[in-house]
C-alpha positions in Angstrom: 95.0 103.1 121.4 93.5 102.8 117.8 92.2 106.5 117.0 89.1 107.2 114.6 91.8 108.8 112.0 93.1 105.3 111.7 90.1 103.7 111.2 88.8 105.8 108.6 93.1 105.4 106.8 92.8 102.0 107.3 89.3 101.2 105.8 90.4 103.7 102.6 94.0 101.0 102.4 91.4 98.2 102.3 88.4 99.7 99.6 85.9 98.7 102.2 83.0 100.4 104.0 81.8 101.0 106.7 79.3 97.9 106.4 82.1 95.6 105.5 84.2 96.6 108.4 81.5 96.7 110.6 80.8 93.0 109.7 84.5 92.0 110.1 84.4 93.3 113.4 81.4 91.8 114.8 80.0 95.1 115.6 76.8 96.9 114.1 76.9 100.0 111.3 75.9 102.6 113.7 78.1 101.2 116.5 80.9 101.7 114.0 79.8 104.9 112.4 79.8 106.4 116.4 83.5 105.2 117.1 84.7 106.5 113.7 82.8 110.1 114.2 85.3 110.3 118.0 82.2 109.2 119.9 84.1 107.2 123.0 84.0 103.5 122.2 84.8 100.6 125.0 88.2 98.8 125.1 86.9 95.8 123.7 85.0 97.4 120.7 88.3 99.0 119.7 90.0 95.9 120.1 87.6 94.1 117.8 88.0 96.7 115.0 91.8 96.2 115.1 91.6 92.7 115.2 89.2 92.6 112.1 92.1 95.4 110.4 95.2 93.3 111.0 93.6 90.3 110.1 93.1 92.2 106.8 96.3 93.0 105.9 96.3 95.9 107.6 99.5 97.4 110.2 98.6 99.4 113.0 101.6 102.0 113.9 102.8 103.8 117.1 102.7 107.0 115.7 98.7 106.9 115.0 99.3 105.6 112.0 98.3 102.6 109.2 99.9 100.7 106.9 99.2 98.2 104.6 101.2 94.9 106.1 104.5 93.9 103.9 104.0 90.8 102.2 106.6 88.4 100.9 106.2 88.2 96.7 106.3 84.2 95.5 108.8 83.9 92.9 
């Protein structure tokens, strides 16, 4: 399950805030701001904040971590 920790890495990776994740994610500021502070979020709100992560590049690991996603270099 996507953790607050990761949130918080994964918005750092990506230079945004938490108004520009919010957006991403279909959620509001403050409903964002709650889930990121460990305030207990629903399945589906976490769900959206990953989706909105990994469809910015980001890599969401097993061991509670983040990672920006590999990408292939054009030559």
């Amino acid at each position: 399950m996507l953790t607050a920790a990761q949130i918080r890495g994964a918005r750092a990776m990506l230079q945004i805030g938490q108004v520009e994740l919010a957006k991403l994610a279909g959620l509001s500021k403050t409903g964002l701001n709650h889930v990121e502070n460990g305030n207990d979020a629903r399945r589906s709100t976490l769900a959206a904040i990953q989706a909105a992560l990994e469809a910015a590049g980001i890599e969401i690991l097993e061991d509670n971590g983040v990672r920006l996603r590999k990408t292939l270099s054009a030559k």
